[in-house]
C-alpha positions as CSV (number, residue, x, y, z in Angstrom):
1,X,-20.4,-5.1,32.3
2,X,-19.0,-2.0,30.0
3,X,-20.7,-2.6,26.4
4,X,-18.1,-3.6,23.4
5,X,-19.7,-0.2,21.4
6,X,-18.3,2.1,24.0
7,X,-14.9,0.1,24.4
8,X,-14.6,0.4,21.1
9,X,-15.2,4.4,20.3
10,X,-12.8,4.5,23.5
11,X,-9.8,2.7,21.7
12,X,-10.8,4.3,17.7
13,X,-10.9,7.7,19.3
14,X,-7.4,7.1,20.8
15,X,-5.9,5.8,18.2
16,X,-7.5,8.6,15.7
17,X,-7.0,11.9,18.0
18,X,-10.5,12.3,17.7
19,X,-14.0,11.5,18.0
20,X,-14.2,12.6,13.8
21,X,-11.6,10.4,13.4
22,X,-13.2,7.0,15.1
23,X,-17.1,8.2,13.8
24,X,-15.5,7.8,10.1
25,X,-14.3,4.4,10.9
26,X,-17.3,3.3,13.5
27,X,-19.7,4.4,10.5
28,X,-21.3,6.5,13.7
29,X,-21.9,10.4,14.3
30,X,-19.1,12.4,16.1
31,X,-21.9,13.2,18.5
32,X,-22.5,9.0,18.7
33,X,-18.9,8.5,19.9
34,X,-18.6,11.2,22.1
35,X,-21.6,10.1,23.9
36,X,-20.4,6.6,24.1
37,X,-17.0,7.5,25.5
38,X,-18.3,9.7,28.0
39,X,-20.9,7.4,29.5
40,X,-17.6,4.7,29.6
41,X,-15.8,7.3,31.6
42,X,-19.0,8.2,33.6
43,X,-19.1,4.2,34.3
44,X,-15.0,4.0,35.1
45,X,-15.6,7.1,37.4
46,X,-12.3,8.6,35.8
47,X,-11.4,10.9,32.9
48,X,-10.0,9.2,29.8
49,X,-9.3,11.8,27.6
50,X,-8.0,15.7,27.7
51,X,-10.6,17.4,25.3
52,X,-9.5,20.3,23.4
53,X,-10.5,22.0,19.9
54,X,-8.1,20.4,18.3
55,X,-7.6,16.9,19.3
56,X,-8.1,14.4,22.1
57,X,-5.6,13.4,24.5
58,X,-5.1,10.6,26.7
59,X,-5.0,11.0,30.5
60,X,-2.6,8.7,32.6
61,X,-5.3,7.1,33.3
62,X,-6.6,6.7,30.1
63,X,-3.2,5.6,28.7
64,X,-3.3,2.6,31.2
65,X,-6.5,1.4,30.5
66,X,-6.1,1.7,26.7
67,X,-2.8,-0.9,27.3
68,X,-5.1,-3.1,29.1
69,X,-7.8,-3.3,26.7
70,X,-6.6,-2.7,23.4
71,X,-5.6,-6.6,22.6
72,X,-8.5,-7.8,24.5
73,X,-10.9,-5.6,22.2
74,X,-9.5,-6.5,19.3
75,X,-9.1,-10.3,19.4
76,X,-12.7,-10.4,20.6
77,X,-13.8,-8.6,17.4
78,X,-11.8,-10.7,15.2
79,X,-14.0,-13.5,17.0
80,X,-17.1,-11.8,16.6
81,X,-16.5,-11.3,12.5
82,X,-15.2,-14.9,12.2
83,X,-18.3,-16.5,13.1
84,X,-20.5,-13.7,11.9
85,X,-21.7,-15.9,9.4
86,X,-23.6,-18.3,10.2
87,X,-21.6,-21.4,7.5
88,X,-18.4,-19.4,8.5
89,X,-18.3,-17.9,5.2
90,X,-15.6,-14.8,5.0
91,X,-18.1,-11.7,5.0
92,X,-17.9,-7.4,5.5
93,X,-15.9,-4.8,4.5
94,X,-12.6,-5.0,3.2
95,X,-10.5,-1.8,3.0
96,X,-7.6,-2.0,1.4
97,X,-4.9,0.7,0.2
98,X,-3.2,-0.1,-3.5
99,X,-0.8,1.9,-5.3
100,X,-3.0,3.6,-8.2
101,X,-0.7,1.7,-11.2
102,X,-0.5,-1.6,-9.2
103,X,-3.9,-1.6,-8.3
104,X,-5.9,-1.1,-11.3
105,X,-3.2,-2.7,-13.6
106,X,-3.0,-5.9,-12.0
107,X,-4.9,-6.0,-8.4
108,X,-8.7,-4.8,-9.4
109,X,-8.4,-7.7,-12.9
110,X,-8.9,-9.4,-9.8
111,X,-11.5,-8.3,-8.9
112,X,-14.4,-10.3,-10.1
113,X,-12.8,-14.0,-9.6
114,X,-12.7,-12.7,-5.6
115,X,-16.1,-11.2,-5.5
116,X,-17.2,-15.2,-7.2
117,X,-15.6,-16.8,-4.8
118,X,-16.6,-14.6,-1.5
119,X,-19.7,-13.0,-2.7
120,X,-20.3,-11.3,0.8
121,X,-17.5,-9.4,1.6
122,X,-17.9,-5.8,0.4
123,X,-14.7,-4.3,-1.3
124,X,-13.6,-0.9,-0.1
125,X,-10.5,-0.6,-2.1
126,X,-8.2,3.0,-2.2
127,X,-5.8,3.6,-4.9
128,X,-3.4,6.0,-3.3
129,X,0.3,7.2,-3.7
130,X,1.1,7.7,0.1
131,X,1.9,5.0,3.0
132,X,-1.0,4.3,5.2
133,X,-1.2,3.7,9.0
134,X,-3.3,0.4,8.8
135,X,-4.1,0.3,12.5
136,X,-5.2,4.2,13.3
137,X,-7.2,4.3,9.4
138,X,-8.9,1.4,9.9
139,X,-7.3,-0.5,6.9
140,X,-7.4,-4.6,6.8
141,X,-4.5,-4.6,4.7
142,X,-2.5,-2.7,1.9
143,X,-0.2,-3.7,-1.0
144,X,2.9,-1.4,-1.9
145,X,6.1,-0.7,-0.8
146,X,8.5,1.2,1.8
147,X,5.8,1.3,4.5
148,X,7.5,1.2,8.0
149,X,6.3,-2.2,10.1
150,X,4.7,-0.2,13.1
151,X,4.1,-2.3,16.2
152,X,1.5,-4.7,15.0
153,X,2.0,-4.9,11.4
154,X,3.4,-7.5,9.5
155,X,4.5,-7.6,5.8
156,X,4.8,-10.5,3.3
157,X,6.9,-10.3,0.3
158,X,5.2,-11.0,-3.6
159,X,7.5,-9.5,-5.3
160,X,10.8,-7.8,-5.9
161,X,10.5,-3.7,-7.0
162,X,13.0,-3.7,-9.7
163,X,13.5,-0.3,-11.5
164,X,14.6,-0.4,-15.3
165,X,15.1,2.4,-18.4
166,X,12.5,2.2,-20.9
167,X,11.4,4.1,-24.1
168,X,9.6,3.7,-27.1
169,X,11.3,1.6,-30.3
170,X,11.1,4.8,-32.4
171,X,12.8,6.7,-29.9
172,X,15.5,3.4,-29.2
173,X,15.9,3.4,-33.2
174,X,16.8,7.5,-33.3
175,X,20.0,7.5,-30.7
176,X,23.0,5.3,-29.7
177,X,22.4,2.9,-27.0
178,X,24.4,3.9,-23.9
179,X,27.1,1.3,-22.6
180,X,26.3,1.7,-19.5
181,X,23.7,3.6,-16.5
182,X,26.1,6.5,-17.0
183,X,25.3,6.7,-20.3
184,X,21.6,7.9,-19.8
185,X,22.6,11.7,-19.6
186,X,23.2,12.2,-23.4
187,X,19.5,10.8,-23.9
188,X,16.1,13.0,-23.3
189,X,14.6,12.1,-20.0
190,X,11.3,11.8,-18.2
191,X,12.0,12.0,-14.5
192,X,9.8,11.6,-11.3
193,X,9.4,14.2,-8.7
194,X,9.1,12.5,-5.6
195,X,5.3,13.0,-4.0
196,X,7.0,13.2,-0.5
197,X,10.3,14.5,-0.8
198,X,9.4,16.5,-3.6
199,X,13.0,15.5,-4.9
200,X,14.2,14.0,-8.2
201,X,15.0,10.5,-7.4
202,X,18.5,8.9,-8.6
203,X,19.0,5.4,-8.7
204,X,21.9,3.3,-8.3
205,X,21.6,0.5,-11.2
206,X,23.9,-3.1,-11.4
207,X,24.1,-6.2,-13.8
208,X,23.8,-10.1,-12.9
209,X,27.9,-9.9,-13.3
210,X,27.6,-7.0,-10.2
211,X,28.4,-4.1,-12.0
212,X,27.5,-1.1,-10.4
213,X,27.3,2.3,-11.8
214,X,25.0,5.3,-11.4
215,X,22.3,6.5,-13.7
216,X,22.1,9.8,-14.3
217,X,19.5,11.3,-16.0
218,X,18.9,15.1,-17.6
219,X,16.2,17.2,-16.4
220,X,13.6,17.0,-19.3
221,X,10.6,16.4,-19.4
222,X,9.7,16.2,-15.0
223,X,6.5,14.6,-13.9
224,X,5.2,13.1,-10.3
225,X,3.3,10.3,-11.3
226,X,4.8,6.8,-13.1
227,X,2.0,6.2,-14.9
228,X,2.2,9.5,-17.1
229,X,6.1,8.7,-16.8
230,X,5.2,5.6,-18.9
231,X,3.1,7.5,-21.0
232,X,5.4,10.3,-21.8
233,X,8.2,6.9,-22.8
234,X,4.6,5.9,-25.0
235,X,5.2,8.7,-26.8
236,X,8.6,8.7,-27.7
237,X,9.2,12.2,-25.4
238,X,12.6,10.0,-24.2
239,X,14.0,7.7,-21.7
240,X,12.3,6.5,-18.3
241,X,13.4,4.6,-15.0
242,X,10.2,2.7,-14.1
243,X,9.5,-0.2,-12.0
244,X,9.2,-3.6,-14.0
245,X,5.6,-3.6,-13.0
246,X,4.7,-0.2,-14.2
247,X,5.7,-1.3,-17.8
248,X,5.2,-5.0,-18.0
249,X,2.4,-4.8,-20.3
250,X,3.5,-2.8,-22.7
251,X,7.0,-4.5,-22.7
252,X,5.5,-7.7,-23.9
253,X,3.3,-5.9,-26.4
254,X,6.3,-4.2,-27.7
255,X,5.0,-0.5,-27.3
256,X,7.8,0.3,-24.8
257,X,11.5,-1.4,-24.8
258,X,14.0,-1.7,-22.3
259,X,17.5,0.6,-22.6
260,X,19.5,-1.3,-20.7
261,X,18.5,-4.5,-21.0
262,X,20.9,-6.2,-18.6
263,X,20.7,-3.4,-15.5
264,X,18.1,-2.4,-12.7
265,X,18.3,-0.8,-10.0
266,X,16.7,-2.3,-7.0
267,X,14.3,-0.4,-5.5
268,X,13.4,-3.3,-2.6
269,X,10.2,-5.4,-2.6
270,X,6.7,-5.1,-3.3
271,X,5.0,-6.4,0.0
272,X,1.1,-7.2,1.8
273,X,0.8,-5.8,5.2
274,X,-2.3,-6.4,7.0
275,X,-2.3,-6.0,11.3
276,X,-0.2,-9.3,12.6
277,X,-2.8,-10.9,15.0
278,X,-3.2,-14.5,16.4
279,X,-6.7,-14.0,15.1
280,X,-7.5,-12.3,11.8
281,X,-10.5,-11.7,10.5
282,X,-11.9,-14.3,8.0
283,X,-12.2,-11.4,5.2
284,X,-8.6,-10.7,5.8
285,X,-7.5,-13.8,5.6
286,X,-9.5,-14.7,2.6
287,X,-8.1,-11.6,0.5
288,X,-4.1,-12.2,1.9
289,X,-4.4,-16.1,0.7
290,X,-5.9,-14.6,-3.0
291,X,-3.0,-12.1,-3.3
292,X,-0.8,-14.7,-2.8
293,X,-2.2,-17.5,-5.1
294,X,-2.5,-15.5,-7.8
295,X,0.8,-14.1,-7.3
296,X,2.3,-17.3,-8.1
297,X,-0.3,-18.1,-10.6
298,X,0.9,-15.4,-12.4
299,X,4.8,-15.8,-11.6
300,X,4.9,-12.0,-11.1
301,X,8.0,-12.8,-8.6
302,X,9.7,-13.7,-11.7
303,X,8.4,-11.5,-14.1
304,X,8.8,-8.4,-12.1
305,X,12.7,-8.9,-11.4
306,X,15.0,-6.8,-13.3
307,X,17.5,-9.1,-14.4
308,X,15.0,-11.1,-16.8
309,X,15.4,-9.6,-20.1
């Protein structure tokens, strides 16, 4: 009978290229999963993997045995951490991936009601501007958007991304209010450089009547992250397009004020992905339902949405 630790390093090491790559999520040594694959393959008889300097690579062989075992291995660890407790309490490490302005604005508040309620799971929480792969980095889920559903991954909607044209009143009171999206060219802007693209994104804005028209926005002041997009709107430097959630807080103080009050541009939905299995793992489960409740709690759904005023 093959032991569960070298199945494992067999199927991390796949899925990561490397035996770096599965040590950093086994919490092992390089050296530690190499070993442990190579007795598996001395125990098989066969060759799993093309070593190089570089990266691993799968064999035929080991490209048919990874099929064969991959769903096994998994559903028989999601068994092992749901009764690793011994009153079935949800307990380990969570990782999770959270947009930085999402995340510690309205996620990590969170924080301590979830740590009361499941005092033995251990958070591992990333606050990160880039799409994850949730299988091959060893995350148990991540909230954000535009992540493409990979085989195995399954997303569940909490919100709508709405995007919305925001400044500071003493800015608001110092111009004409545009009629229109169009409109936002005579006004100083604070733009986003894309992280990925490294382009200046332009958005296509409507009204509840289904207006459509285009915003477009002078080059001013440029900057690649919306939270010092906001802050540059803070200080009266001009006219942003942020996502309702970026600015909620400070549009119900009153420190920022919306343009446009009656047009956003939709920018699709805010969504929790976490690996689609018959069998999650208790942790996983516990932090999905919390998410959820306090979504509601909160009535973020609503509140996010750019047609409410």
């Amino acid at each position: 009978m093959e032991t569960l630790a070298n199945l494992e390093s067999f199927v991390r090491s796949a899925e990561g290229g490397s035996f770096s790559a599965a040590a950093r999520r086994l919490a092992l040594s390089p050296a530690a999963v190499s070993r442990n694959v190579a007795i598996l393959e001395r125990n098989l008889g066969v060759r799993l993997f093309q070593r190089s300097t570089r990266k691993l690579t799968l064999t035929e062989a080991g490209e048919a045995f990874l099929t064969s075992i991959r769903g096994n291995l998994e559903s028989l660890q999601n068994a092992i951490s749901a009764v690793s407790a011994d009153d079935g309490e949800p307990a380990g490490m969570l990782k999770v991936s959270l947009s930085p302005t999402l995340g510690i604005d309205y996620l990590l508040p969170l924080l301590p009601e979830f740590l009361r309620r499941y005092p033995r799971i251990r958070p591992e929480w990333h606050f990160e501007n880039r799409v994850v792969d949730l299988i091959a980095e060893g995350y148990d889920a991540a909230i954000g958007g535009g992540f493409d559903l990979a085989p195995g991954v399954v997303a569940r909607t909490l919100a709508p991304v709405h995007v919305i044209a925001v400044a500071s009143p003493e800015y608001v009171r110092q111009v004409d209010a545009p009629v229109d999206p169009s409109g936002l060219v005579e006004l100083d802007c604070i733009t986003l450089r894309s992280l990925s693209s490294g382009r200046i994104r332009s958005w296509n804005m409507r009204n509840a009547a289904g207006d459509e028209a285009m915003a477009l926005l002078a080059q001013g002041v440029v900057v690649n992250d919306s939270a010092a997009a906001r802050q540059a709107a803070r200080l009266g430097l001009g006219v942003a397009l942020l996502a309702v959630s970026d600015v909620l807080p400070w549009l119900e103080s009153g420190e920022l004020v919306r343009v446009l009050p009656r047009w956003w541009g939709d920018a699709g939905a805010l969504s929790l992905y976490y690996a689609g299995r018959e069998l999650l793992p208790s942790k996983t489960r516990a932090f999905i339902d919390f998410v959820v409740e306090s979504f509601e709690r909160e009535d973020y759904a609503r509140r996010f949405a750019g047609g409410v005023s």
